[in-house]
C-alpha positions as CSV (number, residue, x, y, z in Angstrom):
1,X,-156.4,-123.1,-136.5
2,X,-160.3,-123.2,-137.0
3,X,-161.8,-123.4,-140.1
4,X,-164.5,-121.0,-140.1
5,X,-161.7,-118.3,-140.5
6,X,-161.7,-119.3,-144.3
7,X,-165.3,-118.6,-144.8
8,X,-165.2,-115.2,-143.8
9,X,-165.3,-113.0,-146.7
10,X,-162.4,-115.2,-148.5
11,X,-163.8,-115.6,-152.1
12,X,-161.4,-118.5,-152.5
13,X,-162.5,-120.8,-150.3
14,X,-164.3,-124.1,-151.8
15,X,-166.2,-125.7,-148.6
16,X,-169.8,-125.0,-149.3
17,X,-171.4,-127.6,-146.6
18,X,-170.7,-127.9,-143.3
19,X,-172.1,-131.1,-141.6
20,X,-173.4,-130.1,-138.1
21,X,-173.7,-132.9,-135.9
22,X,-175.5,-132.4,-132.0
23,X,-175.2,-128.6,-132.9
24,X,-171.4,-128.9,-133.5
25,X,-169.6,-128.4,-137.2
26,X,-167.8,-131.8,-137.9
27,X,-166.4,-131.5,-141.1
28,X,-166.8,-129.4,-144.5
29,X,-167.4,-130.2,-147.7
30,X,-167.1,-129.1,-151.1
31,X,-170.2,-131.1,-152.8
32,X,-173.1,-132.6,-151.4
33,X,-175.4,-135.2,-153.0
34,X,-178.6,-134.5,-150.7
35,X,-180.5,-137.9,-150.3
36,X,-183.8,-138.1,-152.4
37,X,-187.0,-139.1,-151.6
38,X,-189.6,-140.6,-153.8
39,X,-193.2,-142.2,-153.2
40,X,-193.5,-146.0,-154.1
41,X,-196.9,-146.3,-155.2
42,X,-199.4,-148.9,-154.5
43,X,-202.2,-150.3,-156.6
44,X,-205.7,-151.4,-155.5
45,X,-207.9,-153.7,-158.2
46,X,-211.3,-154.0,-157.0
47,X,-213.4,-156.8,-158.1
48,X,-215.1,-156.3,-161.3
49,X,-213.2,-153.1,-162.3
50,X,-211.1,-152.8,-165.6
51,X,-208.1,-150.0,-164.2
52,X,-206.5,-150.1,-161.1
53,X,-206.4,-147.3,-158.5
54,X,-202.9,-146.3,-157.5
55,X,-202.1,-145.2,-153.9
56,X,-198.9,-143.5,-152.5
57,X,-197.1,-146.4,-150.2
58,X,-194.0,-146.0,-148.6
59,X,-191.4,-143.4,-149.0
60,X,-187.8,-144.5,-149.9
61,X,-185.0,-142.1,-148.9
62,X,-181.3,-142.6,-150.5
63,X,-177.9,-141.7,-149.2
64,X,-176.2,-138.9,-148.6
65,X,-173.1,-138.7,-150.5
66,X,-170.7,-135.8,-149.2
67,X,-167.1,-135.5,-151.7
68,X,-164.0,-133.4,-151.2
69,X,-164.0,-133.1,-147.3
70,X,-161.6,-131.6,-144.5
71,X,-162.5,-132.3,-140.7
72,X,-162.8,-129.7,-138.2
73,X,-160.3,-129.2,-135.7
74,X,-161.1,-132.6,-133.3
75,X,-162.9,-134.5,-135.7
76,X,-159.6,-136.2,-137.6
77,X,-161.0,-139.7,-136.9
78,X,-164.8,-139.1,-136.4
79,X,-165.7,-141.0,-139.6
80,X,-163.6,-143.5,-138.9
81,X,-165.3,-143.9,-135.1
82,X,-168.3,-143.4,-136.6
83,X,-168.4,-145.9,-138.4
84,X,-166.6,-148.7,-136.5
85,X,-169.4,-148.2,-134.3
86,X,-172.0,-149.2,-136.9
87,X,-169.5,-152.2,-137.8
88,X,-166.3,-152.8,-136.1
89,X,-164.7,-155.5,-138.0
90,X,-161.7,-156.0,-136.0
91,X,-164.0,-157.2,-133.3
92,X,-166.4,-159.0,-135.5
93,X,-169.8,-156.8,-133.7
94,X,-172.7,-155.0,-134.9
95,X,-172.9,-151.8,-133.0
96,X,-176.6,-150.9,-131.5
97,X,-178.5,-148.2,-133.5
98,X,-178.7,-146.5,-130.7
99,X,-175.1,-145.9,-130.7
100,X,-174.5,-145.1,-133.8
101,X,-177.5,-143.4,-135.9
102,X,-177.0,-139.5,-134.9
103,X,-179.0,-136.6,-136.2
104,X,-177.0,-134.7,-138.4
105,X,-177.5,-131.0,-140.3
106,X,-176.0,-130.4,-143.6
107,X,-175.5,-126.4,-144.1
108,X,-174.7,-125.3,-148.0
109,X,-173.2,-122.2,-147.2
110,X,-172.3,-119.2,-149.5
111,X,-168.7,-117.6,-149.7
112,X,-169.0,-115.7,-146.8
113,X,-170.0,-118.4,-144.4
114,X,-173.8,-117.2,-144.3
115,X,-176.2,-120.4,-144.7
116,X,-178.7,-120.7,-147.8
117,X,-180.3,-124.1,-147.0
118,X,-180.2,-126.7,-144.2
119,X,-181.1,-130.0,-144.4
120,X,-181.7,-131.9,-141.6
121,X,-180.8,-136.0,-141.9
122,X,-182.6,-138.1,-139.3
123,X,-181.2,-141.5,-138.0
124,X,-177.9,-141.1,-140.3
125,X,-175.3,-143.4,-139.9
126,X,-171.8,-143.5,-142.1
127,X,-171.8,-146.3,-144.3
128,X,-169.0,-145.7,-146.3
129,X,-165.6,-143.5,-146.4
130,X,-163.1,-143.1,-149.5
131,X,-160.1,-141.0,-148.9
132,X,-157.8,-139.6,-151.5
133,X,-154.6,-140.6,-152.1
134,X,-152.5,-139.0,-149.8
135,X,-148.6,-137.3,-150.8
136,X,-146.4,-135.8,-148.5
137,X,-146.5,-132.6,-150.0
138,X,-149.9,-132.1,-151.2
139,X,-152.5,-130.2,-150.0
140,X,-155.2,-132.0,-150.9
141,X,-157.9,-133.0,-148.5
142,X,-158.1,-136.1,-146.6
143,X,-161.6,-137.4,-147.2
144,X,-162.4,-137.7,-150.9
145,X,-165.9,-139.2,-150.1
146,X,-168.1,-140.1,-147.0
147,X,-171.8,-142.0,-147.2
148,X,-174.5,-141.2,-144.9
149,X,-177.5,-143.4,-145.0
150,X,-180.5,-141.8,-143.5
151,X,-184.3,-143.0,-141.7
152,X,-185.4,-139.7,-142.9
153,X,-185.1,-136.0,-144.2
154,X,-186.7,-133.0,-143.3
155,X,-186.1,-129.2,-145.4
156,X,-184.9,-126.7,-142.8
């Protein structure tokens, strides 16, 4: 069963982003904390002056921090893959950046599956996964939390 049949025109449905990764949804989500970005700032102090002249420096970008998820149909252990490539402890290696840090879209989306904003997360890499606590009957959705950290962000 897909997924996108629940977003159209079911007022009930809660997954408002949809992480897109090489063109291709991967999961939905119902929150998304979008990474910010902030300026740090420099300062110059010339010789002889009184007040120093500040300059923007470097940008600093946070994480991504996506909550109350449910993979599409053949992503179950894409997270999981994803992020044993970054770190695979059971081996005891470092994956290659190469490998791992993907381009990847998030789409907030309204009730009907029509997309208000895009944001699109350069070099992103998971970092971290929480899932919920799981009961045989429940409903619930498998991945309570998943952490993206990003090179950059760009406003689609």
């Amino acid at each position: 069963m897909s997924i996108l049949a629940i977003f159209n025109g079911n007022p009930r449905q809660g997954w408002q982003f949809v992480v897109r990764i090489s063109g291709f949804d991967a999961a939905y989500f119902q929150k998304a904390t979008i990474p910010e970005i902030e300026t740090e700032i420099d300062e110059f102090n010339g010789a002889g002056s009184v007040r120093s002249t500040k300059f923007a420096g470097r940008a600093k970008i946070g994480d991504c921090t996506l909550e109350k998820g449910m993979y599409s149909d053949f992503g179950d252990k894409a997270a999981w893959k994803w992020l044993t490539t970054a770190v695979n402890t059971e081996l005891g290696i470092q994956g290659h950046p190469m490998l791992y840090k993907k381009d990847v879209e998030i789409c907030h989306v309204n009730r009907l599956g029509i997309v208000i904003q895009t944001w699109q997360l350069k070099g992103a890499f998971c970092s971290k996964i929480n899932w919920s606590d799981n009961e045989g009957e429940s409903s619930e959705h498998i991945v309570e939390t998943l952490t993206l950290t990003v090179d950059d962000i760009k406003v689609k």
